[in-house]
N, C-alpha and C positions, 0 to 999 in steps of 0.2 A: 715201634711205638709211634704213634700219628701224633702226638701229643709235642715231641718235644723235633728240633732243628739244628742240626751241625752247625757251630758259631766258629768263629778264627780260636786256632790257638786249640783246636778239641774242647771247647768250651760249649754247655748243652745247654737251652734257654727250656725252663719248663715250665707250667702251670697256665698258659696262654689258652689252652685247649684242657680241659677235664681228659684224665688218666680214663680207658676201659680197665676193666679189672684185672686183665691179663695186662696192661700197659703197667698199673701201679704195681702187681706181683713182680714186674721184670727191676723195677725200678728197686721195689725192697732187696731183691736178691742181688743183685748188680753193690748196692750198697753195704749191704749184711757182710756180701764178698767182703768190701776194702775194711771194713770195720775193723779198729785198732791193727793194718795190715799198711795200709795207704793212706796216706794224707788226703781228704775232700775237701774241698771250698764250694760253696752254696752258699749264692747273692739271690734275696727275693726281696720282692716288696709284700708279700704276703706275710699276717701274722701266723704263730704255730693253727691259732685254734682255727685258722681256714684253709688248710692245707688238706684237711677232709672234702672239701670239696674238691681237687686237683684228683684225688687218689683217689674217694668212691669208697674208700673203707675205712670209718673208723679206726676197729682194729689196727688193721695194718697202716694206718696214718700212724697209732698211739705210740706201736712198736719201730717205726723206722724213724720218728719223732727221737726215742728214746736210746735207739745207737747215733743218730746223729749227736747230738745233746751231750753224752757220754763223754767225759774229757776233754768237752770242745771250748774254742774260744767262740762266742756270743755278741758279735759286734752291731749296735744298732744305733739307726742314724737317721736321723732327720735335714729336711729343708727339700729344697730342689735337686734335682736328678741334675747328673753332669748333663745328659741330652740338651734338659730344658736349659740351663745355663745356653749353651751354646743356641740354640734354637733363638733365645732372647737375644745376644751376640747378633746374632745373623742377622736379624731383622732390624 
């Protein structure tokens, strides 16, 4: 997938680059896998309803929206990015 970037820790950075279609099918099935199997944690600044844009498909935005979502905890948060904190710090 061209889309997303090996981060420290096996941590995956995604939505920088719009998903091909075969990129978001990998991403639904990879997830569909862990679902209620493996614990995920997914940090975005994106909201659900633009996540269609990232993925290319509705559908399969609505449906991997919908196992994610599933029993999860939903943590949302405002102000400045630790980045920028420190970026201001520095300067």
């Amino acid at each position: 997938m061209r889309s997303y970037a090996q981060g420290r820790n096996g941590q995956q950075h995604v939505g920088f680059v719009p998903f091909d279609r075969a990129g978001g099918e990998l991403l639904f099935n990879l997830l569909s896998e862990r679902h209620e199997r493996k614990s995920t944690i997914i940090t975005t600044n994106l909201a659900f309803s633009e996540w269609v844009q990232v993925l290319g498909d509705e559908k399969l935005t609505t449906a991997l929206l919908d196992r994610l979502a599933y029993k999860a905890y939903i943590l949302t948060t405002s102000g400045l990015s630790y980045r920028m904190n420190q970026r201001r710090e520095e300067a």
